[in-house]
C-alpha positions as CSV (number, residue, x, y, z in Angstrom):
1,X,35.5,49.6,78.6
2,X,33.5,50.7,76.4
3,X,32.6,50.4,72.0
4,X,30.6,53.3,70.9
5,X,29.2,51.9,68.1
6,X,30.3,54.3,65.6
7,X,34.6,53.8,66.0
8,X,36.7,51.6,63.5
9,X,37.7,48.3,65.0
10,X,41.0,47.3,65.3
11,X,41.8,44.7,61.8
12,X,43.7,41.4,62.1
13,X,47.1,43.2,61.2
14,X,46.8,46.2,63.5
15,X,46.6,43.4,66.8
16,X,49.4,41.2,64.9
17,X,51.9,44.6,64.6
18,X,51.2,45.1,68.1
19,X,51.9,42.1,69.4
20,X,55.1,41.5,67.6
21,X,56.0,45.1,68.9
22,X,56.0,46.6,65.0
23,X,53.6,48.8,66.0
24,X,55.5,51.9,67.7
25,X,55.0,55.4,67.7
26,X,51.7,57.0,67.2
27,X,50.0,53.6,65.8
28,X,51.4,51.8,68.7
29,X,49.7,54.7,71.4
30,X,46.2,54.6,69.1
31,X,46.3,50.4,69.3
32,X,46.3,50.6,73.3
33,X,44.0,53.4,73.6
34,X,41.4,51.5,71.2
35,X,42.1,48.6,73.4
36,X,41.1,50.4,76.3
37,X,38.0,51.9,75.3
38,X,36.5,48.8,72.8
39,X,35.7,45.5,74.8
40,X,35.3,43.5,71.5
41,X,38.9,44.4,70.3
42,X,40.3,43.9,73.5
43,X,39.0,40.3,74.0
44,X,39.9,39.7,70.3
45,X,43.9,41.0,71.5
46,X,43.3,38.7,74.7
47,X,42.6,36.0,72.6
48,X,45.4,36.6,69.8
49,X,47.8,37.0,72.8
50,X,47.4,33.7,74.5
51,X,47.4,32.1,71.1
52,X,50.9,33.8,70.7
53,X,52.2,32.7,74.2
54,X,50.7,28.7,73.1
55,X,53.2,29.0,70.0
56,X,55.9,29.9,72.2
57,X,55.4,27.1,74.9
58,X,55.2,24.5,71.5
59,X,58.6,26.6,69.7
60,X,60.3,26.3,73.1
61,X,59.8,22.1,73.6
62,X,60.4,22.2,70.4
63,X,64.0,23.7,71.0
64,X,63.5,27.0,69.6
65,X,64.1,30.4,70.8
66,X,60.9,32.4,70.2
67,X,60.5,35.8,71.0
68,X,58.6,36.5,74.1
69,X,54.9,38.4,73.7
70,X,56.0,39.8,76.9
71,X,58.6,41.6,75.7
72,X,56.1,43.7,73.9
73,X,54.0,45.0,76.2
């Protein structure tokens, strides 16, 4: 991975749409490339993503049906 120093950055919503698998298309194919190329953004996704599994695991002893992160990748 790499961040050239010069890119945009991935914002809050851009991660968020991805995760929740609103992102699709050409947004969707310009999230994961930025994700491979920018070690910054991916940690921040890494970090949003197992944030997003933790709120299922507390929605599901909650009895809850989340939807699954995983379902979106």
């Amino acid at each position: 991975m790499k961040n050239s120093g010069h890119e945009i950055c991935l914002r809050s919503f851009d991660l968020a749409s991805y995760l929740t698998g609103a992102a699709q298309g050409a947004p969707k194919a310009m999230i994961e490339q930025h994700l491979c190329e920018c070690e910054r953004c991916f940690t921040s996704f890494i970090s949003a993503f197992n944030e997003h599994l933790d709120h299922d695991e507390i929605m599901l002893k909650r009895g809850s049906n989340p939807v699954s992160a995983f379902q979106f990748v």
